[in-house]
DRENDO-1510 file (C-alpha; in Angstrom, 1 decimal, always signed):
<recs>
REC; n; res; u; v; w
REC; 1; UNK; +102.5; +85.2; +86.0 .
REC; 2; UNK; +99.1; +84.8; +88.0 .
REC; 3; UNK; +97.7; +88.9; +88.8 .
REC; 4; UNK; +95.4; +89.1; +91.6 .
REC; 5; UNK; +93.5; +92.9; +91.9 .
REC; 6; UNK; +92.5; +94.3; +95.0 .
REC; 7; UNK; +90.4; +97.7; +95.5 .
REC; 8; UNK; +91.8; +99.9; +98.3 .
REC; 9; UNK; +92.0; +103.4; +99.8 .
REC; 10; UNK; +95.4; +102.6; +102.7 .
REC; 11; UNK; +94.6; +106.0; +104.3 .
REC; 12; UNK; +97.2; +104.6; +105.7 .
REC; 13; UNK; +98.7; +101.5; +104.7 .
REC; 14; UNK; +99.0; +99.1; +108.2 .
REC; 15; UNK; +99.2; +95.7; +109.4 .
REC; 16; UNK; +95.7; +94.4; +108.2 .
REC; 17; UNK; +96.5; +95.5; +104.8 .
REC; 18; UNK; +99.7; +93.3; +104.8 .
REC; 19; UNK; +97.8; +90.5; +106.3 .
REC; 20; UNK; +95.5; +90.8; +103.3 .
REC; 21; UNK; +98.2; +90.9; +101.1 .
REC; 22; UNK; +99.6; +87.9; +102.5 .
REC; 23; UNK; +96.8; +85.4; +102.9 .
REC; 24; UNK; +96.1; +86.6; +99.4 .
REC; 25; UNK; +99.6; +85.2; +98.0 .
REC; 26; UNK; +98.8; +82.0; +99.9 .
REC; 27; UNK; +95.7; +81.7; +98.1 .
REC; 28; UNK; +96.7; +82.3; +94.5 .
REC; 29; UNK; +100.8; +81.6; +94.9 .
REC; 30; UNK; +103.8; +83.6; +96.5 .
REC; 31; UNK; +105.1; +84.7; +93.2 .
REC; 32; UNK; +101.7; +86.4; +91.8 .
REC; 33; UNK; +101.6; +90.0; +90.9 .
REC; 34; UNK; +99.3; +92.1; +93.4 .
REC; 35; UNK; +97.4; +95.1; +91.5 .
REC; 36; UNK; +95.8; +97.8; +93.5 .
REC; 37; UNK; +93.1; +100.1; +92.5 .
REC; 38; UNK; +93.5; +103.0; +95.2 .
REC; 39; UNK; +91.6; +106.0; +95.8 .
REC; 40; UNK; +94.0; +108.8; +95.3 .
REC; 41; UNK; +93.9; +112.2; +97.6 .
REC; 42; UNK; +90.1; +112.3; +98.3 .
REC; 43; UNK; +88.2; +108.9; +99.7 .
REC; 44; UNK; +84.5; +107.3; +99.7 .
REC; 45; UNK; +83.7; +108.5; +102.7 .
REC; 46; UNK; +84.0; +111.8; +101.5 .
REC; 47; UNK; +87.1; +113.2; +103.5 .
REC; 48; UNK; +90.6; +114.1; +102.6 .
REC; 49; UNK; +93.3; +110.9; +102.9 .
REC; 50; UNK; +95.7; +111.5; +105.6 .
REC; 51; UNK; +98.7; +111.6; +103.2 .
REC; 52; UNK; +99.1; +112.1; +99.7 .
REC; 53; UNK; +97.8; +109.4; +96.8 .
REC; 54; UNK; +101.7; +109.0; +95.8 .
REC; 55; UNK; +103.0; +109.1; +99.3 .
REC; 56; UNK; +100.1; +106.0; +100.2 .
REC; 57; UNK; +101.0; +104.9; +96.7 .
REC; 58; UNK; +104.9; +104.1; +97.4 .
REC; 59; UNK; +103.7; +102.7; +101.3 .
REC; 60; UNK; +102.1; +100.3; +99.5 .
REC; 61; UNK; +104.3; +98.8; +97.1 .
REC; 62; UNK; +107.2; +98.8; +100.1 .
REC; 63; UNK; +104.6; +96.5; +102.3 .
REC; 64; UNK; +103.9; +94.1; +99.0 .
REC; 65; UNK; +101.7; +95.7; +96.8 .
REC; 66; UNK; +103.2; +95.4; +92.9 .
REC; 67; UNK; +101.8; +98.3; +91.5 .
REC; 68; UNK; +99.1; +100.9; +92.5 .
REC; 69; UNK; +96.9; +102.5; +89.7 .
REC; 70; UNK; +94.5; +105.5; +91.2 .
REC; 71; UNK; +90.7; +105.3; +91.6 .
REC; 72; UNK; +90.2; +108.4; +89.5 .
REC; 73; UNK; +87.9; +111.0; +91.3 .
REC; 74; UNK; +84.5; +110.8; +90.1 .
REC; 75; UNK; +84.6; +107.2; +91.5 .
REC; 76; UNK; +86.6; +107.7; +94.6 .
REC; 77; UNK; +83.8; +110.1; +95.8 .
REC; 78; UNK; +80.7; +108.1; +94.6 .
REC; 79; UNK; +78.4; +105.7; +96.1 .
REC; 80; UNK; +79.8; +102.2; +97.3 .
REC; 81; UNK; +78.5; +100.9; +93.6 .
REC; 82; UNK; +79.9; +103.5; +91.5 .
REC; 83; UNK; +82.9; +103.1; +93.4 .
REC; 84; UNK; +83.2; +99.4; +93.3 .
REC; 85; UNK; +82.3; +99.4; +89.3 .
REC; 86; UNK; +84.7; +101.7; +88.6 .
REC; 87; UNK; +87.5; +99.6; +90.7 .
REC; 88; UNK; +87.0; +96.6; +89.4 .
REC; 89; UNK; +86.8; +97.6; +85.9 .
REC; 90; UNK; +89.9; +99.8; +86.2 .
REC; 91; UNK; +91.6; +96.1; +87.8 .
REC; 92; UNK; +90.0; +94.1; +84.8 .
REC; 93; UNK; +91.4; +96.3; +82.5 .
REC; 94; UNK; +95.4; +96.0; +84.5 .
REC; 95; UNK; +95.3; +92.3; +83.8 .
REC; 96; UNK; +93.8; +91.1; +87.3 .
REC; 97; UNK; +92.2; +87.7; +86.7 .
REC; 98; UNK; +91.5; +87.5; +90.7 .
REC; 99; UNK; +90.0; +90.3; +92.7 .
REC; 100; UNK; +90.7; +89.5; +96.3 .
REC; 101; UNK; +88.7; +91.4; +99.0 .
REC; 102; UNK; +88.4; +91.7; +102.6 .
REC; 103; UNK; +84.8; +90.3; +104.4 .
REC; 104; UNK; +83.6; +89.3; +107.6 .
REC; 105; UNK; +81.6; +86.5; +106.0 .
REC; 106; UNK; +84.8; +84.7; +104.9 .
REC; 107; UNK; +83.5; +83.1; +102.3 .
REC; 108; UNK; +82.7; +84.0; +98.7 .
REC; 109; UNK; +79.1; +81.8; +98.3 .
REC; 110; UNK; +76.7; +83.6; +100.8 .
REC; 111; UNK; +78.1; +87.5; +99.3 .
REC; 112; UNK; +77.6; +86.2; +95.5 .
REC; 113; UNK; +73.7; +85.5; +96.5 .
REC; 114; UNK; +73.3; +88.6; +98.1 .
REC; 115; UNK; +74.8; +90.4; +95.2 .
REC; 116; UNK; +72.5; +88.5; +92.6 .
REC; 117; UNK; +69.3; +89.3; +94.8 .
REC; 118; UNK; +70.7; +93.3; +94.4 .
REC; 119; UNK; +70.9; +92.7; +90.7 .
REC; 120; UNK; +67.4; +91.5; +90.5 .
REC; 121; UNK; +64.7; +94.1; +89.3 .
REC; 122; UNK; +62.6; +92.8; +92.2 .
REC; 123; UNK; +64.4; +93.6; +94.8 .
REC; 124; UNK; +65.1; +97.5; +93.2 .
REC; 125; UNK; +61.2; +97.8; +92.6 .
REC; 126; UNK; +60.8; +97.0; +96.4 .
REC; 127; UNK; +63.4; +99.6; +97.7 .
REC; 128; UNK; +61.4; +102.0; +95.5 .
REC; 129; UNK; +58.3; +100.4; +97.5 .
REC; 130; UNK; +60.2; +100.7; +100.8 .
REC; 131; UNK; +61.1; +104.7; +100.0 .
REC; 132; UNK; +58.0; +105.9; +98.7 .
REC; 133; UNK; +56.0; +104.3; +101.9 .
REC; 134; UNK; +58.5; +106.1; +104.4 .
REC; 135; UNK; +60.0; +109.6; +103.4 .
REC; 136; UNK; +62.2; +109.4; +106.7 .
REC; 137; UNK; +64.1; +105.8; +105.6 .
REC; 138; UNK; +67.6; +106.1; +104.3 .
REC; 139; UNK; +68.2; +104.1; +100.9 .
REC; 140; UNK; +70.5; +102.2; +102.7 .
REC; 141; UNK; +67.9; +100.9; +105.3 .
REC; 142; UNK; +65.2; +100.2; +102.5 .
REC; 143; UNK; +67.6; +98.1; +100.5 .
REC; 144; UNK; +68.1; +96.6; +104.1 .
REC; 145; UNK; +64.5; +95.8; +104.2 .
REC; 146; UNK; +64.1; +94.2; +100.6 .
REC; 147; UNK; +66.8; +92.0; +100.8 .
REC; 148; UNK; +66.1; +90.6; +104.4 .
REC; 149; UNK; +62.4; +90.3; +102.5 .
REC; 150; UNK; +64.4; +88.1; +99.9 .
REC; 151; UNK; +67.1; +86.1; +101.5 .
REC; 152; UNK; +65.7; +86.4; +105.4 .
REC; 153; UNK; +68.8; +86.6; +107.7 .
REC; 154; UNK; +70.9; +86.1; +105.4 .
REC; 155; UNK; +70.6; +89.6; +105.0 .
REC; 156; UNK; +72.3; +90.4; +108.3 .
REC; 157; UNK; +75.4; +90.1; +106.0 .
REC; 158; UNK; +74.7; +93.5; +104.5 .
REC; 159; UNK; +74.9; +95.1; +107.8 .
REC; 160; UNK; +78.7; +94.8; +107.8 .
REC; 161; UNK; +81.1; +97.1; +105.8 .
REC; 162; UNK; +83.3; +94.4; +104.2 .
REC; 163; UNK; +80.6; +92.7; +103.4 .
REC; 164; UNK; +78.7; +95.7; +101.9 .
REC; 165; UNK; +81.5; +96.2; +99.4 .
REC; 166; UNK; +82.0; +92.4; +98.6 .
REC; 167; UNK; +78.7; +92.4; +97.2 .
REC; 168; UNK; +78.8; +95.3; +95.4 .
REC; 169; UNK; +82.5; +94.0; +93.8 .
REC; 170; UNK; +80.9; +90.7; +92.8 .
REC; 171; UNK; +78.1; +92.7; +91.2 .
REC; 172; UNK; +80.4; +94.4; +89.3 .
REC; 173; UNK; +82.3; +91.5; +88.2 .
REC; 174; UNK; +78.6; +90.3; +86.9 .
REC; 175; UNK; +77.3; +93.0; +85.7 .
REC; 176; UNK; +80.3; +93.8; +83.5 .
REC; 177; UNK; +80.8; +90.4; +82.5 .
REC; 178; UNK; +84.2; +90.6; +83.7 .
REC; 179; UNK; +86.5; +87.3; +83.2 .
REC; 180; UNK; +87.5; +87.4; +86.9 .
REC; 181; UNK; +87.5; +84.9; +90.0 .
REC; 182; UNK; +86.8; +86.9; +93.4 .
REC; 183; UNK; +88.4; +85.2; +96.1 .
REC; 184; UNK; +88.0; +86.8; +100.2 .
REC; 185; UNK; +89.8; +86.7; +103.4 .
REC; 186; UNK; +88.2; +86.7; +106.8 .
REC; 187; UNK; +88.5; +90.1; +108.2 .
REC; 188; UNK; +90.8; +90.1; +110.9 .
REC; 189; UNK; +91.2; +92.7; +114.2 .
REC; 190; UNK; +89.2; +96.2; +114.0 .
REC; 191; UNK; +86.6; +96.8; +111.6 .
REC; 192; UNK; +86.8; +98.5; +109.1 .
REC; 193; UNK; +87.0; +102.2; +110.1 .
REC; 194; UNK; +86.4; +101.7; +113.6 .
REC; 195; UNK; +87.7; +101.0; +117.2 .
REC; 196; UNK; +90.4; +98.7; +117.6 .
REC; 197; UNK; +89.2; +95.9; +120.4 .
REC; 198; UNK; +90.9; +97.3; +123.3 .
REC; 199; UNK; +92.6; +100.4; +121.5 .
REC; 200; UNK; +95.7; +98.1; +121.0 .
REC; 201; UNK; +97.3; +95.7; +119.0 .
REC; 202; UNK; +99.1; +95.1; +115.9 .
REC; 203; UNK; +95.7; +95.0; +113.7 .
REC; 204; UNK; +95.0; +98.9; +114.2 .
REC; 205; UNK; +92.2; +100.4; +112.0 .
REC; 206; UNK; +92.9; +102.3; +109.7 .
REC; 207; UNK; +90.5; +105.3; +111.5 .
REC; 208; UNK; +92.6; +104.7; +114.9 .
REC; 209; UNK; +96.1; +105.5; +113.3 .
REC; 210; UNK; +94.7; +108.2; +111.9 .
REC; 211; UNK; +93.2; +109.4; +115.3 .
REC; 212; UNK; +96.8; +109.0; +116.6 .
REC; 213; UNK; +98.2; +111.0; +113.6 .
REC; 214; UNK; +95.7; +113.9; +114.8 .
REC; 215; UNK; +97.0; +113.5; +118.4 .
REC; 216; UNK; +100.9; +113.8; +117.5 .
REC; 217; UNK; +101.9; +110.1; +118.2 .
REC; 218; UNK; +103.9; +108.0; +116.2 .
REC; 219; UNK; +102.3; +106.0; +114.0 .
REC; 220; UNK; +105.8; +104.4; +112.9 .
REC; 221; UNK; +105.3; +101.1; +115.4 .
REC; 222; UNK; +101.3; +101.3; +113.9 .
REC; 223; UNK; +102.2; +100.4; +110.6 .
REC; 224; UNK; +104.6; +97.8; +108.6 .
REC; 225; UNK; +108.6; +98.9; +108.1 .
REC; 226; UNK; +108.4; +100.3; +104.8 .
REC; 227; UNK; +105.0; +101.9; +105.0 .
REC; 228; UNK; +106.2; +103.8; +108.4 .
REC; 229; UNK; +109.3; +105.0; +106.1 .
REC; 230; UNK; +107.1; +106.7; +104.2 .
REC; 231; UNK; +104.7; +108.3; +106.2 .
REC; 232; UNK; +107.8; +109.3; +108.8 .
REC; 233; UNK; +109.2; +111.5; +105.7 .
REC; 234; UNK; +106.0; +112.8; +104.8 .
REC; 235; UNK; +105.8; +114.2; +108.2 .
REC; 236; UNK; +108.8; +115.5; +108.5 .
REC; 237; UNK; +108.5; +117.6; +105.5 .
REC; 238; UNK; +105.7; +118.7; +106.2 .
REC; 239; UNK; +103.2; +116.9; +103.5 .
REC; 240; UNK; +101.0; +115.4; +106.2 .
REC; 241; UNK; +97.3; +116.8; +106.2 .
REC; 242; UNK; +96.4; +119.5; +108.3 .
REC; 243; UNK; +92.8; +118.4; +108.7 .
REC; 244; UNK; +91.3; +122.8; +109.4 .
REC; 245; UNK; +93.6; +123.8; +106.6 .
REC; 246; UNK; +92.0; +121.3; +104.3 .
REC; 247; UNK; +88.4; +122.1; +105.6 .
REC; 248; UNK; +88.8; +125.8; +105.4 .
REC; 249; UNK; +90.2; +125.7; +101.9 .
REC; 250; UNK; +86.9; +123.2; +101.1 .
REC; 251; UNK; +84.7; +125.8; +103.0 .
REC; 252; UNK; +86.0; +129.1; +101.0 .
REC; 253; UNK; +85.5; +126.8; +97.5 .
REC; 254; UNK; +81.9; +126.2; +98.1 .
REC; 255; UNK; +81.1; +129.6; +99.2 .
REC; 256; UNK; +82.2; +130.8; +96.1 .
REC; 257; UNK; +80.0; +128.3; +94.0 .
REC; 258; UNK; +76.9; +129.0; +92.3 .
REC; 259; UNK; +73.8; +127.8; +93.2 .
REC; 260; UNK; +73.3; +125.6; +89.8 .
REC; 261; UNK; +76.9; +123.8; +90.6 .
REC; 262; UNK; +75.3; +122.6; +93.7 .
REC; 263; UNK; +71.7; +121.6; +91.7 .
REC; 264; UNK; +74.5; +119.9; +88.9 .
REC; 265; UNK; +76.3; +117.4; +92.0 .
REC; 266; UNK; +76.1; +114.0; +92.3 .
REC; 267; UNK; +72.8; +112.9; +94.0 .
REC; 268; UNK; +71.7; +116.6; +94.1 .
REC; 269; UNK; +67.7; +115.7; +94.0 .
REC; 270; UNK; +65.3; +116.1; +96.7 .
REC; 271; UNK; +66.6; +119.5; +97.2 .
REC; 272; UNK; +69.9; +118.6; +98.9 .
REC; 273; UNK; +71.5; +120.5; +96.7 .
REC; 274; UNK; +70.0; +123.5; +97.4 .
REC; 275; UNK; +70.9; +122.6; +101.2 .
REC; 276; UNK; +73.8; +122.6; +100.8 .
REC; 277; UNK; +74.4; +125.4; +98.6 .
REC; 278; UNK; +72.4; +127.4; +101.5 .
REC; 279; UNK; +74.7; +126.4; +104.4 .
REC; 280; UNK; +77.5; +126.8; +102.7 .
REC; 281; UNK; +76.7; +130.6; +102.3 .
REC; 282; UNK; +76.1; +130.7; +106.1 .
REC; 283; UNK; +77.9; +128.2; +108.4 .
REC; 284; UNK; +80.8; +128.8; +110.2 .
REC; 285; UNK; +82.4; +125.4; +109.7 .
REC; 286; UNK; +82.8; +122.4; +106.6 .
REC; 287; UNK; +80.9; +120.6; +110.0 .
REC; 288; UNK; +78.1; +122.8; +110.2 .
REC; 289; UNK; +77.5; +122.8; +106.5 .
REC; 290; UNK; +76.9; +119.1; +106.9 .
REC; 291; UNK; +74.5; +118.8; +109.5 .
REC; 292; UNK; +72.3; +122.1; +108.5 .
REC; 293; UNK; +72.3; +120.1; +104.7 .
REC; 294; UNK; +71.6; +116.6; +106.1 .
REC; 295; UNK; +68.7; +115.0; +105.8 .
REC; 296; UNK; +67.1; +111.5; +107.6 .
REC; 297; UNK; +67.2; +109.9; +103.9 .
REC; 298; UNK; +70.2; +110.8; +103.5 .
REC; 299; UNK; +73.7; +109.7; +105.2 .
REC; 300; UNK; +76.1; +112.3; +106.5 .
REC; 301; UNK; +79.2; +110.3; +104.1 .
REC; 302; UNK; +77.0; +111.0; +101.0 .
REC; 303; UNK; +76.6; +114.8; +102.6 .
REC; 304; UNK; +80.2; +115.0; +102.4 .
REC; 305; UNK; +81.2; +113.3; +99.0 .
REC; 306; UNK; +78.8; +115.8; +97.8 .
REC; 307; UNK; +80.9; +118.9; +99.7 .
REC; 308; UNK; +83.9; +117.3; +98.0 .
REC; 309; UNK; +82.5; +117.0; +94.9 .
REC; 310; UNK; +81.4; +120.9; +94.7 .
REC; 311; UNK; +84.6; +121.7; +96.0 .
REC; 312; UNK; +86.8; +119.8; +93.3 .
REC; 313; UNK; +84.8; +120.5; +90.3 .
REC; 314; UNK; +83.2; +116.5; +90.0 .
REC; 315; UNK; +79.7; +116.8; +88.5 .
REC; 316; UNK; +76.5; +114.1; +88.2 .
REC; 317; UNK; +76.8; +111.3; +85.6 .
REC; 318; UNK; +80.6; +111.4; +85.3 .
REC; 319; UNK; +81.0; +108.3; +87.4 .
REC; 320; UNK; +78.3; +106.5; +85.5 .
REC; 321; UNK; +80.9; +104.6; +83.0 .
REC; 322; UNK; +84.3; +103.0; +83.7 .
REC; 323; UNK; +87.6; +104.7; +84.0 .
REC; 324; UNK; +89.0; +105.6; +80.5 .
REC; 325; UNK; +92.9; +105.3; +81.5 .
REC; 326; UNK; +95.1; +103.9; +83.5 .
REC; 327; UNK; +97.2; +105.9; +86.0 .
REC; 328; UNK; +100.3; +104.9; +87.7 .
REC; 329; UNK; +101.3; +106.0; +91.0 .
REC; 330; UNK; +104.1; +103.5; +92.1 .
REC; 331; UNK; +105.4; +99.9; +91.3 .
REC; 332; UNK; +107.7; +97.5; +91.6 .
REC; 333; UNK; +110.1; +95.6; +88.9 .
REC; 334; UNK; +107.2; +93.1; +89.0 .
REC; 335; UNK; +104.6; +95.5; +88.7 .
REC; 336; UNK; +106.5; +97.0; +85.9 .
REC; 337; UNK; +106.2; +93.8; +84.3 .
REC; 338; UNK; +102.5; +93.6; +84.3 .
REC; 339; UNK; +102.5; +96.9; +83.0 .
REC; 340; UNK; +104.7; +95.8; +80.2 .
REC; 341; UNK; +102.2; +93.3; +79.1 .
REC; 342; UNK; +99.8; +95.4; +78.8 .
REC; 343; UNK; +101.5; +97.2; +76.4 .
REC; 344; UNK; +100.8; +94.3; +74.4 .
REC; 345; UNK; +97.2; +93.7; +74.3 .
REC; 346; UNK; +95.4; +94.8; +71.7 .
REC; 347; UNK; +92.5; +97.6; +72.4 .
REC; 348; UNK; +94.0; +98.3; +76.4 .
REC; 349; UNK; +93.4; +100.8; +77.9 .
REC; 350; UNK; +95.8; +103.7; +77.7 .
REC; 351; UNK; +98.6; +103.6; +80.1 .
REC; 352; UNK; +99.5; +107.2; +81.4 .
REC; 353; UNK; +103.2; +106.6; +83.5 .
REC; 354; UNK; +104.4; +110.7; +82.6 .
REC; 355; UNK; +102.0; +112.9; +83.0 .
REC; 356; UNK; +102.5; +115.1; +80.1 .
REC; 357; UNK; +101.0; +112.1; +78.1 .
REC; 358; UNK; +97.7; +112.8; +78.8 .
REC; 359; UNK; +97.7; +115.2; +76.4 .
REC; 360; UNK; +97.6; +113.1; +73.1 .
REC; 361; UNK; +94.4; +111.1; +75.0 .
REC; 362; UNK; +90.8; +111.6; +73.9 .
REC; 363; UNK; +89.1; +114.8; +75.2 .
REC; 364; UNK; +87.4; +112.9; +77.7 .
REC; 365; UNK; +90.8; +111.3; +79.3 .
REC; 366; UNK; +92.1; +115.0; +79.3 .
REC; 367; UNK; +89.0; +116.3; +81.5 .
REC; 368; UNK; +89.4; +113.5; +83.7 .
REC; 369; UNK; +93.2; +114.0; +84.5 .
REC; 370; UNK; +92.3; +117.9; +85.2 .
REC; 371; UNK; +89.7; +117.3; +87.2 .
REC; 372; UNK; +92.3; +114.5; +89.3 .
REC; 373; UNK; +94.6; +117.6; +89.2 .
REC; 374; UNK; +92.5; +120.3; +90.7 .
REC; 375; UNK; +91.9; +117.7; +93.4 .
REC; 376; UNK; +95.3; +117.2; +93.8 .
REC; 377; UNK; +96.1; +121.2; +93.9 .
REC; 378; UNK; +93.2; +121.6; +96.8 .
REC; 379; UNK; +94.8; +118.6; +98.6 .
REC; 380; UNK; +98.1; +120.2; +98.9 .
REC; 381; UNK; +96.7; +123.4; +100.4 .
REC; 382; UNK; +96.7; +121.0; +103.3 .
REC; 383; UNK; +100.0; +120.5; +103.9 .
REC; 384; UNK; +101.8; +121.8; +107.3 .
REC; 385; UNK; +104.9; +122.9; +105.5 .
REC; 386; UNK; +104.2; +126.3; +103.5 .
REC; 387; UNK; +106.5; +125.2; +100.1 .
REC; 388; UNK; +104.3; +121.6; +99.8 .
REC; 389; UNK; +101.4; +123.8; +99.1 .
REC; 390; UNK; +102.7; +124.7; +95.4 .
REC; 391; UNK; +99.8; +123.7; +92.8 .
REC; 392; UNK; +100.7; +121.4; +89.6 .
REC; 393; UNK; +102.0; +118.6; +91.8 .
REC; 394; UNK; +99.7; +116.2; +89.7 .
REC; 395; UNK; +102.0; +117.4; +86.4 .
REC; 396; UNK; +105.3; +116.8; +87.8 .
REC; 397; UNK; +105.2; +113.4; +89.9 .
REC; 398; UNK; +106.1; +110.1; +88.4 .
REC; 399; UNK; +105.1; +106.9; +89.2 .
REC; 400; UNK; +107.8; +105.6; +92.2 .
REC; 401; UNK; +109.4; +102.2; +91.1 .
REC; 402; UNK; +111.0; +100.2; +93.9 .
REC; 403; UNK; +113.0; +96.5; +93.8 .
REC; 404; UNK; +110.9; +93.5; +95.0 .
REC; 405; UNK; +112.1; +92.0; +98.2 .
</recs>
């Protein structure tokens, strides 16, 4: 049985995603098994997901996702190439002998130049160039600059968000030396994150269902059958997030922080830690925070994976390696066969289905799964409904297993 991988945060699940999953089985054939590395409660653009990593989880593998294995935090909340590292490693390590992503380009030849003109120590020694000339250019914009100075408008590419990640995933299958092929679908209806084309339409983004979510509406006719199953009893017992619950519970964490947890975050230097550490003490609002600590180098996403950060307990360099364990969130009996396999292959990666597990893994493993907990617990504070709000929910889940179609 063929295993494609795919990197994904569904916050929510919806209609693109099951057109991805779908052109995907076409590529690679109808019977292969479809691996997700998801981002569990917390995202890469720094926010709280809009439901739970095990209620997104199960969404998934009722819309055709096999099994979904979580992002673990230090990556979920890092820069696009920590992220993408520790993704596709985590999917390498599952068995996935494709990775199959999402671009605008459409085609895998043009992204795999762009990510081997990133690799190059040129092109890092001239976005070091590019910074030190211009203290008020974002890193993004210098690497911008360097690449167009490379591969002329070819770097236009990079100027897209599918396309952004692409690269970075082929990188990582390069850099890692990972025995992978990386295969891409044309992006289809709304970009990523962003307006629908006439706020309509079965391709939704994922940002405007989660705009309707904040207005009240159904999001039931938004999404595929068995996804909207999920997230219509997540609402209705209460385990949807309550976005100024969530913020205020963020906001009371990092007012309680000292100022060396804030110097000891993820890309803490040119004082933006200390920023931050000093709004936090005096804004009224997790908003405020982030526009009194931002800076013009520095993008307001990367302002708030570093609130999120601070707030869970996720310090620099722990999202400089690879994720040491596998977690299960939800499969299917197919997905459950991949897992089995795994069981047989000598030096995997261990496999952690029941939580309690975790504690015969390395000491390392066992830090990691806390720190997944504690984001957990400060996720659940979000919840509408009073008794969702209980802390351990991390120790007590296991992995939902659902029949194929």
């Amino acid at each position: 049985m063929k295993t494609v991988g795919i990197v994904a945060e569904y916050n929510p699940f919806h209609f693109g995603h099951e057109y991805h999953i779908r052109k995907t089985r076409q590529q690679i054939g109808a019977e292969c098994a479809v691996v997700c590395a998801m981002s569990g409660d917390f995202v890469q653009r720094g926010e709280a997901a809009a439901f739970s990593k095990f209620a997104r989880a199960e969404a998934a593998v009722r819309s055709g996702v096999d099994l979904v294995i979580e992002l673990p935090v230090p990556w979920a909340l890092s820069s696009a190439e920590s992220f993408a590292r520790g993704a596709v490693a985590l999917l390498a390590a599952a068995g996935a002998e494709y990775l199959s992503f999402g671009s605008e380009a459409g085609a895998v030849a043009p992204l795999r130049e762009l990510a081997g003109i990133l690799a190059a120590p040129a092109t890092n020694d001239r976005i070091k160039e590019r910074l030190a000339s211009d203290a008020t250019l974002s890193y993004a914009a210098a690497r911008q600059l360097a690449v167009r100075d490379a591969a002329g408008d070819r770097a236009a590419l990079l100027e897209q968000p599918n396309n952004i990640l692409a690269v970075e995933y082929l990188k990582a299958i390069s850099a890692l030396s990972l025995d992978m092929t990386p295969i891409t679908v044309a992006r289809e209806g709304a970009a990523h994150d962003g307006e629908s084309a006439g706020g309509g339409g079965r391709m939704r983004s994922a940002m405007d269902i989660r705009r309707a979510l904040s207005r009240g509406e159904s999001i039931v006719p938004l999404v595929p059958k068995g996804a909207g199953a999920v997230f219509l009893r997540e609402l209705e017992q209460g385990r949807a997030l309550e976005r100024e619950r969530m913020e205020l519970a963020v906001l009371s964490r990092l007012r309680m922080l000292p100022e060396e947890a804030f110097a000891a975050l993820p890309d803490a230097q040119h004082g933006v830690g200390a920023r931050l550490y000093d709004a936090a003490r005096h804004e009224a609002s997790l908003d405020a925070v982030l526009a009194a600590a931002k800076t013009k180098r520095y993008a307001l996403s990367r302002i708030r994976r570093m609130c999120m950060c601070a707030a869970i307990g996720v310090s620099n360099g722990m999202s400089a390696g690879t994720p040491p364990y596998i977690r299960v969130l939800a499969a299917t009996e197919r997905g459950c066969a991949v897992l089995r396999a795994l069981g047989e292959k000598e030096g995997a990666l261990p496999v952690i289905t029941k939580p309690a597990s975790v504690r015969s893994l390395s000491a390392e493993c066992r830090h990691l799964f806390a720190v997944g907990v504690s984001a957990h617990d400060l996720f659940a504070l979000g919840f509408a409904a009073e008794q969702e709000r209980k802390g351990g929910g991390d120790w007590r889940i296991s992995p939902k297993i659902v029949n194929n179609p």
